[in-house]
PDB file of N, CA, C and O in Angstrom, chain B, residues numbered from 101:
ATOM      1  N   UNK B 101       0.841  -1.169   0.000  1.00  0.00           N
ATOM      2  CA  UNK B 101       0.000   0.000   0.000  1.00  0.00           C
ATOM      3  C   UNK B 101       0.892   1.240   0.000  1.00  0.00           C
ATOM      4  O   UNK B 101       2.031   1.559   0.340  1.00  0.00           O
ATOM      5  N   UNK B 102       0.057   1.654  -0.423  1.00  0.00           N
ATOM      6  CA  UNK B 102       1.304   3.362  -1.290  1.00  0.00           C
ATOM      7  C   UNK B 102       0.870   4.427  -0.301  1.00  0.00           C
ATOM      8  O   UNK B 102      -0.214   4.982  -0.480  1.00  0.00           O
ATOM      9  N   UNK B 103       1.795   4.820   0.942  1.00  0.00           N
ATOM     10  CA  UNK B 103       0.465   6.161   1.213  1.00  0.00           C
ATOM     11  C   UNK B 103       1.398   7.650   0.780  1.00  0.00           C
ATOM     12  O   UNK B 103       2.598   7.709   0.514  1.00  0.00           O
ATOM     13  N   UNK B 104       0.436   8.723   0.819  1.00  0.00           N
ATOM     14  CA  UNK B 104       0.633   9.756   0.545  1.00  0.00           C
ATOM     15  C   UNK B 104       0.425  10.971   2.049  1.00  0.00           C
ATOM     16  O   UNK B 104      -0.652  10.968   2.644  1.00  0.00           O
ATOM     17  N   UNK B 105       1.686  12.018   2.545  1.00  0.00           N
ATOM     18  CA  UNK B 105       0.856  12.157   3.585  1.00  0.00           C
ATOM     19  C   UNK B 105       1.441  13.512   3.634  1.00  0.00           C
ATOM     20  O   UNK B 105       2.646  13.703   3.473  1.00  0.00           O
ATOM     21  N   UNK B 106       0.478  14.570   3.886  1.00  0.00           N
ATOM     22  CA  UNK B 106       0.933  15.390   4.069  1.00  0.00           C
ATOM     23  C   UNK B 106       1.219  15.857   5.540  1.00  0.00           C
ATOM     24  O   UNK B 106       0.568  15.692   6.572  1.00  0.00           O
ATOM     25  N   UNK B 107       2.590  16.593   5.259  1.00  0.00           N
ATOM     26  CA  UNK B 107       3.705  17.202   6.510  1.00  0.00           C
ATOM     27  C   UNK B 107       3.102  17.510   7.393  1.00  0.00           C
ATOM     28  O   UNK B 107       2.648  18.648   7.271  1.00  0.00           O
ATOM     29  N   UNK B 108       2.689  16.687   8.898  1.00  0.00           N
ATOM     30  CA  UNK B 108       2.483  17.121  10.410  1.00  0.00           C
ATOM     31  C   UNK B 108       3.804  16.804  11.084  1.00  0.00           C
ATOM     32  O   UNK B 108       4.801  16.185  10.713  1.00  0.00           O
ATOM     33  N   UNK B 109       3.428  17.523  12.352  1.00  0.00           N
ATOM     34  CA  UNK B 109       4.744  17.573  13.239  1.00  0.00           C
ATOM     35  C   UNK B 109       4.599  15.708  13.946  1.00  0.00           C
ATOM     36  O   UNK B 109       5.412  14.964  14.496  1.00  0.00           O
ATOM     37  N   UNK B 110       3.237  15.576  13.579  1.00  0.00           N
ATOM     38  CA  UNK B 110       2.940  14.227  14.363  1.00  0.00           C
ATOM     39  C   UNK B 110       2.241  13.349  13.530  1.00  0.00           C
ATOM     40  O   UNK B 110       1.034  13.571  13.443  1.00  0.00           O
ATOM     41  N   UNK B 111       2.825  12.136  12.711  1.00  0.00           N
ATOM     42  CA  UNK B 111       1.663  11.982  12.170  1.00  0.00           C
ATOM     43  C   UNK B 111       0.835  10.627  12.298  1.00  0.00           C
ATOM     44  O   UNK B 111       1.108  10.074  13.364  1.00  0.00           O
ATOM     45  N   UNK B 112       0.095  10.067  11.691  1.00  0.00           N
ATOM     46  CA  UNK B 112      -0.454   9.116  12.043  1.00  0.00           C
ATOM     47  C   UNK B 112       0.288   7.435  12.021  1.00  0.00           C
ATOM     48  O   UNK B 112       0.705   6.756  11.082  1.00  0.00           O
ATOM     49  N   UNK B 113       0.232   7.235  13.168  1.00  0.00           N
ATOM     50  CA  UNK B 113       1.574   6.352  13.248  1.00  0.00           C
ATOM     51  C   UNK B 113       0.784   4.844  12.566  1.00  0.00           C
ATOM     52  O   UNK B 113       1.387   4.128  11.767  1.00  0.00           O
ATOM     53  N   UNK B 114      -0.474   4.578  12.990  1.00  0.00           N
ATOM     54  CA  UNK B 114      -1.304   3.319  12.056  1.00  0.00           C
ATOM     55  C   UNK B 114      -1.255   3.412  10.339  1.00  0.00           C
ATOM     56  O   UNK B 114      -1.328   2.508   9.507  1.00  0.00           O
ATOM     57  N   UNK B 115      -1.099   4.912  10.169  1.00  0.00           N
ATOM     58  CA  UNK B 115      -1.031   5.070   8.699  1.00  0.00           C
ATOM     59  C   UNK B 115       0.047   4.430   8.324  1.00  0.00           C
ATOM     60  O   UNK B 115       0.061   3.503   7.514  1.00  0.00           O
ATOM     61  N   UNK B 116       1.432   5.109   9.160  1.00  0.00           N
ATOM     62  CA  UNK B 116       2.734   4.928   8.443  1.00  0.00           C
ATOM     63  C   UNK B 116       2.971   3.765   8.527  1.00  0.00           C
ATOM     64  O   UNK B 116       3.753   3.388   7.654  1.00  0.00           O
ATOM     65  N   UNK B 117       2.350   2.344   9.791  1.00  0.00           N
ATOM     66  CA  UNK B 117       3.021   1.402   9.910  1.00  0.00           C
ATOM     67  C   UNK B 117       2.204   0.085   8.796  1.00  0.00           C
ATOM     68  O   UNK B 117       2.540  -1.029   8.392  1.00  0.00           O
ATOM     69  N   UNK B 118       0.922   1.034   8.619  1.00  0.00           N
ATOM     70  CA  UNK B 118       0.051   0.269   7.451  1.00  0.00           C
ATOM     71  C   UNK B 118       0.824   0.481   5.694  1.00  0.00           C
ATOM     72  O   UNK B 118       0.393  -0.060   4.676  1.00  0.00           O
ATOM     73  N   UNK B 119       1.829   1.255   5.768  1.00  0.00           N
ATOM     74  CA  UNK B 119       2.244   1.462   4.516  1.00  0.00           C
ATOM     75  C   UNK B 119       3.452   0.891   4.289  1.00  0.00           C
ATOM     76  O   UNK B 119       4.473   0.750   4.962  1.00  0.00           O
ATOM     77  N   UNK B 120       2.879   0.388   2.444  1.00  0.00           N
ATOM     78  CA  UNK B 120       4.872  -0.319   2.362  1.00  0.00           C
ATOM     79  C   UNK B 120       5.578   1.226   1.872  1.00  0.00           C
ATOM     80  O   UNK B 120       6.729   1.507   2.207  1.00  0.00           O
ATOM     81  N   UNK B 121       4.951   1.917   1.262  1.00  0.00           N
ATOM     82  CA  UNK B 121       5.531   3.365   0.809  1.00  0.00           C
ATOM     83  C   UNK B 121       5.009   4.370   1.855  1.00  0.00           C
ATOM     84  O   UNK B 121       3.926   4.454   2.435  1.00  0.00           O
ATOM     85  N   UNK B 122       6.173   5.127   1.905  1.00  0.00           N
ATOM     86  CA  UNK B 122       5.470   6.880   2.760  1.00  0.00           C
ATOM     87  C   UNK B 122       6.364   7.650   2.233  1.00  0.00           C
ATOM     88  O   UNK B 122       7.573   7.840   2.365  1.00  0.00           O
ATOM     89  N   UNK B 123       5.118   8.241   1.320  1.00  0.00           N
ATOM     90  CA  UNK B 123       5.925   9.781   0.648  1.00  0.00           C
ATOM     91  C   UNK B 123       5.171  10.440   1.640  1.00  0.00           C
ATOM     92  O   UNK B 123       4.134  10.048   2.174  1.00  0.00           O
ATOM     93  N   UNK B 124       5.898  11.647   1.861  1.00  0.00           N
ATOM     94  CA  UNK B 124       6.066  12.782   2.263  1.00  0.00           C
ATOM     95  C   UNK B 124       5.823  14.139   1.247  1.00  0.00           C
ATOM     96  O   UNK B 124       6.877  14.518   0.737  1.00  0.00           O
ATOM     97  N   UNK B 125       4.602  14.944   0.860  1.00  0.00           N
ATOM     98  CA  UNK B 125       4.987  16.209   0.366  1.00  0.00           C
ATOM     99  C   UNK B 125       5.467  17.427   0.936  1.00  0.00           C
ATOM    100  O   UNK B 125       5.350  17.930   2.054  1.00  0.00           O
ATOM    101  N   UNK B 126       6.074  17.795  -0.188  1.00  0.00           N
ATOM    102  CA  UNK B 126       7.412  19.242   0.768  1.00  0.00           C
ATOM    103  C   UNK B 126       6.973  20.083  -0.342  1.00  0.00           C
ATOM    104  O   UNK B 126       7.379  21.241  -0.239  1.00  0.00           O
ATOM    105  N   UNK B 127       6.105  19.785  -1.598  1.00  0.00           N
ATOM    106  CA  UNK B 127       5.910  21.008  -2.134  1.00  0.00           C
ATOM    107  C   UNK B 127       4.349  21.912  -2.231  1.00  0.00           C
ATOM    108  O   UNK B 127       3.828  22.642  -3.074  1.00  0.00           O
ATOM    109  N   UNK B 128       3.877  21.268  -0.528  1.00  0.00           N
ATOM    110  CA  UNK B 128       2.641  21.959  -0.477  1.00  0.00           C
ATOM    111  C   UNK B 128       2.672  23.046   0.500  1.00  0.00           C
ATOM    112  O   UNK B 128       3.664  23.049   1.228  1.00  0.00           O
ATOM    113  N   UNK B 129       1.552  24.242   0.730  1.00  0.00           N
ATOM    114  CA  UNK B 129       1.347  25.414   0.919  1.00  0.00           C
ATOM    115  C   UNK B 129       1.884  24.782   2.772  1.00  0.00           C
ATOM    116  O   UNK B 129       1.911  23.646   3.244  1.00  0.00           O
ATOM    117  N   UNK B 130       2.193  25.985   3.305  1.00  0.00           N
ATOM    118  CA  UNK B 130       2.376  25.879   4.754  1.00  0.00           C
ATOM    119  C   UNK B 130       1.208  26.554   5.380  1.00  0.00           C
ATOM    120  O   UNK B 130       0.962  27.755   5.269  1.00  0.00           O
ATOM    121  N   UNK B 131       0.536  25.719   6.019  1.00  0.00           N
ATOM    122  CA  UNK B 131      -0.561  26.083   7.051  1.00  0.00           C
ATOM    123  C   UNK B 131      -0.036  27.008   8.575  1.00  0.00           C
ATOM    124  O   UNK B 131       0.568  26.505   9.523  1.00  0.00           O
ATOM    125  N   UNK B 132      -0.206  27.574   8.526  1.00  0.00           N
ATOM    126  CA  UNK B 132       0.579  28.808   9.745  1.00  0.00           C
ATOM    127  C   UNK B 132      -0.458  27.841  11.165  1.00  0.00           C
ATOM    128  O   UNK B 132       0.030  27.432  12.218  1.00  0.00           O
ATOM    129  N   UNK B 133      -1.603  27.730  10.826  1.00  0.00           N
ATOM    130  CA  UNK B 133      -2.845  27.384  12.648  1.00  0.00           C
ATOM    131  C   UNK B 133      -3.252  25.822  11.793  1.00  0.00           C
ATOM    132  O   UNK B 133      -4.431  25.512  11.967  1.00  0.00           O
ATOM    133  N   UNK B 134      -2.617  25.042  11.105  1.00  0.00           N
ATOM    134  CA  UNK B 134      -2.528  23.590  11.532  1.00  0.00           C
ATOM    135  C   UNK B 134      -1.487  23.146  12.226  1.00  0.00           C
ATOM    136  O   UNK B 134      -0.672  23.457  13.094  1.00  0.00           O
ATOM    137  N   UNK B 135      -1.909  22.097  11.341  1.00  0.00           N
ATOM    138  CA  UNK B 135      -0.577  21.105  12.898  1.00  0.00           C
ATOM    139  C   UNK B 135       0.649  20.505  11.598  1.00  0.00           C
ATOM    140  O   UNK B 135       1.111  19.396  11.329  1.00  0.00           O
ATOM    141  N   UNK B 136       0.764  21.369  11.246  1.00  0.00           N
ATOM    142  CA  UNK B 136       2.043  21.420  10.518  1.00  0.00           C
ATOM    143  C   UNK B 136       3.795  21.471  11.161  1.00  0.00           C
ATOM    144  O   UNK B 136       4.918  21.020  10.933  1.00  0.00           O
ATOM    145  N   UNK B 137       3.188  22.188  11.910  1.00  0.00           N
ATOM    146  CA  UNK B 137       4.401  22.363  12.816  1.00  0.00           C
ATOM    147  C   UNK B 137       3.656  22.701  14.651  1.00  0.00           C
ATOM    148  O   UNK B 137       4.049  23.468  15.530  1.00  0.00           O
ATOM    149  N   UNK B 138       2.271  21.564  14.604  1.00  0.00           N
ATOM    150  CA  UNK B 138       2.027  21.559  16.031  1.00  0.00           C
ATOM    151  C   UNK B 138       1.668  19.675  15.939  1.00  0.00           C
ATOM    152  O   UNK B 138       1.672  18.879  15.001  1.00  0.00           O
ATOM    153  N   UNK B 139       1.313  19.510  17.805  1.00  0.00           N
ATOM    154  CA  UNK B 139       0.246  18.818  17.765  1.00  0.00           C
ATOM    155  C   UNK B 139       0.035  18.342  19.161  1.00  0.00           C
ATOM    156  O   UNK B 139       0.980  18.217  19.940  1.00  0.00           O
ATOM    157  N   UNK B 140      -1.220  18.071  19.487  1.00  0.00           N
ATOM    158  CA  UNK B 140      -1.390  17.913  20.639  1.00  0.00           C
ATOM    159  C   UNK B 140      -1.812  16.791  21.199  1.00  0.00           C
ATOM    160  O   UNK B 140      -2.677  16.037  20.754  1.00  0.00           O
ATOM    161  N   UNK B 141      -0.847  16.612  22.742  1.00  0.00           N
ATOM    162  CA  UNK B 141      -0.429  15.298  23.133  1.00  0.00           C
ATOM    163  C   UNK B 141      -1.121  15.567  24.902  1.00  0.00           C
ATOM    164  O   UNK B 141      -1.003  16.476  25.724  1.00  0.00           O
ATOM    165  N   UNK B 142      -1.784  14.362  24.881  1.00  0.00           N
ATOM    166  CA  UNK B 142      -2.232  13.369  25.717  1.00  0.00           C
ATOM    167  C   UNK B 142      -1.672  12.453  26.721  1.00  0.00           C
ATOM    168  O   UNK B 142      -1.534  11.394  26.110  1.00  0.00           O
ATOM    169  N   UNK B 143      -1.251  12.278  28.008  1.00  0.00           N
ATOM    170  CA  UNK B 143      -1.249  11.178  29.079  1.00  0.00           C
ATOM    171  C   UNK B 143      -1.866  10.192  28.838  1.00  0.00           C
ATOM    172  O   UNK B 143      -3.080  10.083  29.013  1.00  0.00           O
ATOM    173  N   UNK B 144      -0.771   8.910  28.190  1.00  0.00           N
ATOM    174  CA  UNK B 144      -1.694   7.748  28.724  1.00  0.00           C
ATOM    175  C   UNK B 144      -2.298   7.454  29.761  1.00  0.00           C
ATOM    176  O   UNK B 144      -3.166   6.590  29.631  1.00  0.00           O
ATOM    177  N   UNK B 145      -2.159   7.828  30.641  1.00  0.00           N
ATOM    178  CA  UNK B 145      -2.144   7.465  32.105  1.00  0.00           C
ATOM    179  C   UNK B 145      -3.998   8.754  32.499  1.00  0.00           C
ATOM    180  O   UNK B 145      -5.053   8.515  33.087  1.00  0.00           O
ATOM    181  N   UNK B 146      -3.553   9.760  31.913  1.00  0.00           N
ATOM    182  CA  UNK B 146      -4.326  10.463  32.082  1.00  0.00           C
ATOM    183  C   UNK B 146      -5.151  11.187  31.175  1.00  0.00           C
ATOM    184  O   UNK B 146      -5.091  12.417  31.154  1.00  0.00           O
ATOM    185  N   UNK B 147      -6.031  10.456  30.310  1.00  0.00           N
ATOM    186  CA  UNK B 147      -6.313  11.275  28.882  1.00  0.00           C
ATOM    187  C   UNK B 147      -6.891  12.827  28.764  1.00  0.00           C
ATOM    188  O   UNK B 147      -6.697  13.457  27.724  1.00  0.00           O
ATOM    189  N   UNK B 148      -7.618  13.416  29.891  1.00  0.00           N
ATOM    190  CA  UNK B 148      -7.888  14.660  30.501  1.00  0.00           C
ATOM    191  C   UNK B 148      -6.551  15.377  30.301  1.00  0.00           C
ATOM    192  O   UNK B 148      -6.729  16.475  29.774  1.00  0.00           O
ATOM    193  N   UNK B 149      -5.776  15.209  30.456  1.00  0.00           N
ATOM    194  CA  UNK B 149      -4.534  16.118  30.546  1.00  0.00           C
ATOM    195  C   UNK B 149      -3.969  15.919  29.115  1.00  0.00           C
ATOM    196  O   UNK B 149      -3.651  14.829  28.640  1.00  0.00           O
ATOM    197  N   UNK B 150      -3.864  17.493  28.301  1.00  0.00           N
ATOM    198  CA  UNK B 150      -3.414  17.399  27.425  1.00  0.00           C
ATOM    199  C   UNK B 150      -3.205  18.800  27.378  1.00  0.00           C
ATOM    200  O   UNK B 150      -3.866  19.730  27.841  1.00  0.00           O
ATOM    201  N   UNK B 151      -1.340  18.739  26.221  1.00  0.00           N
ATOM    202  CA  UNK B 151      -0.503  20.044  25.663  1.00  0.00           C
ATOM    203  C   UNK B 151      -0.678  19.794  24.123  1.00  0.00           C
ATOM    204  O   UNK B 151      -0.504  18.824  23.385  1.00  0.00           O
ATOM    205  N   UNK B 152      -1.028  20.868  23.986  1.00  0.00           N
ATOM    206  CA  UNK B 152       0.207  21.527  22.710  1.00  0.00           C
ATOM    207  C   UNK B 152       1.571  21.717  22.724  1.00  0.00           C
ATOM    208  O   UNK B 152       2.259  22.214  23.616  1.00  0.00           O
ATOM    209  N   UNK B 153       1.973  21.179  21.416  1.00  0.00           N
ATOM    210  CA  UNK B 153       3.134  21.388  21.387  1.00  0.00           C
ATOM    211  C   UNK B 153       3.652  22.063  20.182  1.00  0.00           C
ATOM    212  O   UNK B 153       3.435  21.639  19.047  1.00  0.00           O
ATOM    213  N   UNK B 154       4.124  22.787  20.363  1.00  0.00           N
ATOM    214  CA  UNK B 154       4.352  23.946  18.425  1.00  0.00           C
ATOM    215  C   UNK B 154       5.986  23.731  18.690  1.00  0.00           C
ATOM    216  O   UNK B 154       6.759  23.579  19.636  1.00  0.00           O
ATOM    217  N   UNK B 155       6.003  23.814  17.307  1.00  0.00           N
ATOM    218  CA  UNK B 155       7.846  24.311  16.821  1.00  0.00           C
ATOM    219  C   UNK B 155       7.562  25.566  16.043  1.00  0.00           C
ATOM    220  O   UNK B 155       6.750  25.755  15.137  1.00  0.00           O
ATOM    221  N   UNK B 156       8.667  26.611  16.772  1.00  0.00           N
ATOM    222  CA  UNK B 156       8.659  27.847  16.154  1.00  0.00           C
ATOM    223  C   UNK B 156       8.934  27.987  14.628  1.00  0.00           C
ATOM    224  O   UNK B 156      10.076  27.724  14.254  1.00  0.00           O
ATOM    225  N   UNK B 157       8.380  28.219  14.078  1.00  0.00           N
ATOM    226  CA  UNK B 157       8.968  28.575  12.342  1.00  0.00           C
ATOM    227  C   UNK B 157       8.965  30.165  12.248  1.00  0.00           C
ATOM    228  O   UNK B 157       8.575  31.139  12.892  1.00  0.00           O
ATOM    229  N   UNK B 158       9.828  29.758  10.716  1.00  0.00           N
ATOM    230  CA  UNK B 158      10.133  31.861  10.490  1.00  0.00           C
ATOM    231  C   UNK B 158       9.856  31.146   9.192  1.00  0.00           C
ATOM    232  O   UNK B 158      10.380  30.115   8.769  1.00  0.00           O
ATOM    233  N   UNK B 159       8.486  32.262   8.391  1.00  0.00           N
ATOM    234  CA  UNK B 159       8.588  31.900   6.979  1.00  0.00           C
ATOM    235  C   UNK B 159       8.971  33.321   6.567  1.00  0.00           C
ATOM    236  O   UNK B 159       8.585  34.447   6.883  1.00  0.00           O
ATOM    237  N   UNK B 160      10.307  32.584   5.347  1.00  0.00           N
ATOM    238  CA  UNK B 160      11.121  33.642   5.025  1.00  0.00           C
ATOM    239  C   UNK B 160      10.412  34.025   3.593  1.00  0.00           C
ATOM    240  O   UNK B 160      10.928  35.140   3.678  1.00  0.00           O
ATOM    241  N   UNK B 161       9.963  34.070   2.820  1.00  0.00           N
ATOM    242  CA  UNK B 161       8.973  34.278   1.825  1.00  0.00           C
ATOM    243  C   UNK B 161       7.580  34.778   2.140  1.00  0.00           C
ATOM    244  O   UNK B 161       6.715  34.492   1.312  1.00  0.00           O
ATOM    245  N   UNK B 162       7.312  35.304   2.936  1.00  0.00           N
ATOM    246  CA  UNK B 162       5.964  36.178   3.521  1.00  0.00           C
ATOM    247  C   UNK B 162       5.123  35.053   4.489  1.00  0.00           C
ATOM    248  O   UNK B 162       5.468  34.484   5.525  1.00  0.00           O
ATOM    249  N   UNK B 163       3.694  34.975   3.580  1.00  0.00           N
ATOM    250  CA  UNK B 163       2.833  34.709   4.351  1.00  0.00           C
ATOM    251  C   UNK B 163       2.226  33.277   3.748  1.00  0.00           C
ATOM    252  O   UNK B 163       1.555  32.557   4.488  1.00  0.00           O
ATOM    253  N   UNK B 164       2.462  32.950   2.544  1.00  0.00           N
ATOM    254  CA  UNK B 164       2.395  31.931   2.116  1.00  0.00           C
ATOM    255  C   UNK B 164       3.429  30.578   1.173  1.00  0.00           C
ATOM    256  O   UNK B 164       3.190  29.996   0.115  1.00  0.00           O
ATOM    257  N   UNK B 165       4.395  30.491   1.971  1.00  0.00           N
ATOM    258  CA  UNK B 165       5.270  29.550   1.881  1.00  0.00           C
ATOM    259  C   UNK B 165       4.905  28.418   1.403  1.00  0.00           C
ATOM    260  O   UNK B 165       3.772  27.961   1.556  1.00  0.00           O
ATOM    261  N   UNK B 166       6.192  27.630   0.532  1.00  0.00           N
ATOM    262  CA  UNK B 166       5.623  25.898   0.309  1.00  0.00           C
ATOM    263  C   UNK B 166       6.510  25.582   1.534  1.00  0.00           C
ATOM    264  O   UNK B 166       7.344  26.369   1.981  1.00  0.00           O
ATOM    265  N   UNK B 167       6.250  24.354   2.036  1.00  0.00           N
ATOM    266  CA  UNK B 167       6.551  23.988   3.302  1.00  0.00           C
ATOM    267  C   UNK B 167       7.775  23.447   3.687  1.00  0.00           C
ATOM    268  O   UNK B 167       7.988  23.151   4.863  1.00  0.00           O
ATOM    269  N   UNK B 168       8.869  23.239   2.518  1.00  0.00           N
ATOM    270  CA  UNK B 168       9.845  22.742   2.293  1.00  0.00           C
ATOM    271  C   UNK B 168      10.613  24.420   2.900  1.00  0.00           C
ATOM    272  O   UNK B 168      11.647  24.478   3.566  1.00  0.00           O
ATOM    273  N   UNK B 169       9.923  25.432   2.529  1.00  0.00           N
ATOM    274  CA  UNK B 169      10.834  26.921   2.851  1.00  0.00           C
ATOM    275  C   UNK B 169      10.269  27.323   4.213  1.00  0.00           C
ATOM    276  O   UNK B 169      10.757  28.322   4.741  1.00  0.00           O
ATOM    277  N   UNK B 170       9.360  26.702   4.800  1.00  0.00           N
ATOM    278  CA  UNK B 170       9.534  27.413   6.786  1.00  0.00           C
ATOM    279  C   UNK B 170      10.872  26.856   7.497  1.00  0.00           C
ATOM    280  O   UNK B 170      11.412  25.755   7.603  1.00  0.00           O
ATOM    281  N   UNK B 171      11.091  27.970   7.864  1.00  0.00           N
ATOM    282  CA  UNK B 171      12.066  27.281   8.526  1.00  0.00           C
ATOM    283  C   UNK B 171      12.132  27.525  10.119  1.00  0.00           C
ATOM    284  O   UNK B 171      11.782  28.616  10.569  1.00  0.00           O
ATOM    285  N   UNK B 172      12.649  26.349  11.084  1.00  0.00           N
ATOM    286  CA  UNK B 172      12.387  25.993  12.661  1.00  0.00           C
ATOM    287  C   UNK B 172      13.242  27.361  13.254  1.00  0.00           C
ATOM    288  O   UNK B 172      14.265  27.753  12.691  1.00  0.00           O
ATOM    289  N   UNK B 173      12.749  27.940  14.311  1.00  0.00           N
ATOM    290  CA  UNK B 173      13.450  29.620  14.489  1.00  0.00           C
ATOM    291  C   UNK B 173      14.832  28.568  14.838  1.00  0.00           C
ATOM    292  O   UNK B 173      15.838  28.539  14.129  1.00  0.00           O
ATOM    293  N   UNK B 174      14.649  27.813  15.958  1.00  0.00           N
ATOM    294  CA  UNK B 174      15.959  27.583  16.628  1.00  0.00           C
ATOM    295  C   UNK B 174      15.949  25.827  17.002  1.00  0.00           C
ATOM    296  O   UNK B 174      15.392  25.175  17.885  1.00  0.00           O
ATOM    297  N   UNK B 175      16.620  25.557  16.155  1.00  0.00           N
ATOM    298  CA  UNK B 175      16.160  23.784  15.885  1.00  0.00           C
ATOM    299  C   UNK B 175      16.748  22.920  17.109  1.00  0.00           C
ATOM    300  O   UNK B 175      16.234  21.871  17.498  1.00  0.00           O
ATOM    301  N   UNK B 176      17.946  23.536  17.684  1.00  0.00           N
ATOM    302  CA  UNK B 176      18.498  22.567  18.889  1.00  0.00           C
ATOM    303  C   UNK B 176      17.317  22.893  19.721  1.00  0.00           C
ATOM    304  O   UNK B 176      16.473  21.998  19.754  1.00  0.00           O
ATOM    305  N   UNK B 177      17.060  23.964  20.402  1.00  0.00           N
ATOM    306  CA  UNK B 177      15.945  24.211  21.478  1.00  0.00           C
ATOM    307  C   UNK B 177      14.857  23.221  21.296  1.00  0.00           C
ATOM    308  O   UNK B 177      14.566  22.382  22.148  1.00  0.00           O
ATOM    309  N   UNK B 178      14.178  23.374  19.972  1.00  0.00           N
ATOM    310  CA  UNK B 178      13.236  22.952  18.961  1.00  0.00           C
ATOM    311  C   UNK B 178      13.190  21.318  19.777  1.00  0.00           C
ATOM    312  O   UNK B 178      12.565  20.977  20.781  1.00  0.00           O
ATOM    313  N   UNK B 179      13.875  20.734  19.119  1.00  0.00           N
ATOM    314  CA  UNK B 179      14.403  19.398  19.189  1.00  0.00           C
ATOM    315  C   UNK B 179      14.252  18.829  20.950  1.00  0.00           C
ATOM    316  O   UNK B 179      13.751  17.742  21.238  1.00  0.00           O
ATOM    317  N   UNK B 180      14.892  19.990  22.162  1.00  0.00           N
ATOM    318  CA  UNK B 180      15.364  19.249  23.422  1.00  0.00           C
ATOM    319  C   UNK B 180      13.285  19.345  23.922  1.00  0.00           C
ATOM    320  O   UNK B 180      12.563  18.444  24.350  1.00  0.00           O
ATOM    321  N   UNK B 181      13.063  20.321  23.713  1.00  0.00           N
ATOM    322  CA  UNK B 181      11.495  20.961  24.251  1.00  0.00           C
ATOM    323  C   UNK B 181      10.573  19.642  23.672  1.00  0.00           C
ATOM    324  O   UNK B 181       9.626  19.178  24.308  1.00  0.00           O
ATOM    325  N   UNK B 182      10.912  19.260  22.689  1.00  0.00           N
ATOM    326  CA  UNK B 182      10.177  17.972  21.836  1.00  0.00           C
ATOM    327  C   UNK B 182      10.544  16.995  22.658  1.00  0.00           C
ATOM    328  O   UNK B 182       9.765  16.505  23.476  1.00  0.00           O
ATOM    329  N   UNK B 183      11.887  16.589  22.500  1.00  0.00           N
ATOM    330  CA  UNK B 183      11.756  15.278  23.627  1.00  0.00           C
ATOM    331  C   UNK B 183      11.591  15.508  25.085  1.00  0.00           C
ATOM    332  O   UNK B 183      11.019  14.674  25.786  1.00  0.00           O
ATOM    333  N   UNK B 184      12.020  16.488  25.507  1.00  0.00           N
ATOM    334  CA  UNK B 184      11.323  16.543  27.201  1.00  0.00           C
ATOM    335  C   UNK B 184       9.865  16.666  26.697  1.00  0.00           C
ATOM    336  O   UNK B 184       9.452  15.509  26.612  1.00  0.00           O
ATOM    337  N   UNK B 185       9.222  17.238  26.449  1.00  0.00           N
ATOM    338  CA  UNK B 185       8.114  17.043  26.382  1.00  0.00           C
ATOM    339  C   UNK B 185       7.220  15.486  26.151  1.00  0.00           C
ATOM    340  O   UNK B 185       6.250  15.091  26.798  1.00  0.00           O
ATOM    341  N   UNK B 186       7.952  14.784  24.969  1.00  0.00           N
ATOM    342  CA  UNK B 186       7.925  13.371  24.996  1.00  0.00           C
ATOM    343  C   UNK B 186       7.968  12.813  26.099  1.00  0.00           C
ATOM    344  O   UNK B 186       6.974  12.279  26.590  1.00  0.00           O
ATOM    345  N   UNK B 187       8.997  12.841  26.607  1.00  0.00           N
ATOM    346  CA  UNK B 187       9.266  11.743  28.041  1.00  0.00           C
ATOM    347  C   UNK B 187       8.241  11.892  28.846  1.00  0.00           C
ATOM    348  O   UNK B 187       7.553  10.980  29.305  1.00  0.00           O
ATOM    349  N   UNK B 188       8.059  13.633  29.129  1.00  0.00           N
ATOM    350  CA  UNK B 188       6.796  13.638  30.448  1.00  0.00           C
ATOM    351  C   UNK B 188       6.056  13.038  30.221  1.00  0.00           C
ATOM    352  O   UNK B 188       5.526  12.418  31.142  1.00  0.00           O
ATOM    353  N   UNK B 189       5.247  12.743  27.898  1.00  0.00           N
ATOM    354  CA  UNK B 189       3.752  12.540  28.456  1.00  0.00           C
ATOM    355  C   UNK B 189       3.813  10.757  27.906  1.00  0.00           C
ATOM    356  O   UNK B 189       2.843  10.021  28.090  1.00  0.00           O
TER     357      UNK B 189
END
């Protein structure tokens, strides 16, 4: 099975593990208030309790970027805030 998926910060992990292919598009529009560069996470333990989690982007081409050109403000930070955040939930 072929899937096709467009760019979340999180994505559907039954999709990806149901696929023998996973493309990825990088030459579609960047959504500024999807979850392009968010998504929000849940306690197993506690499903009531739930964050957002965003990665900062700077789109350097105005206001409507293809998504391959946002770029993360500060990718080490980016990166440690993602996995602490991981571990807690």
């Amino acid at each position: 099975m072929r899937t096709i998926h467009q760019p979340s910060l999180s994505p559907r992990l039954a999709k990806l593990f149901a696929a023998d292919y996973w493309i990825v598009l990088d030459d579609v529009q960047f959504a500024r208030r999807d979850y392009q560069h968010r998504a929000r996470l849940g306690a197993l333990d506690a499903p009531g309790r739930r964050q957002w989690r965003s990665v900062p982007t700077r789109l350097p081409q105005g206001r409507s970027p293809l998504i391959r050109d946002a770029l993360i403000v500060d990718p080490g930070r980016a990166r440690r805030k993602t996995v602490g955040t991981l571990r807690q939930y």
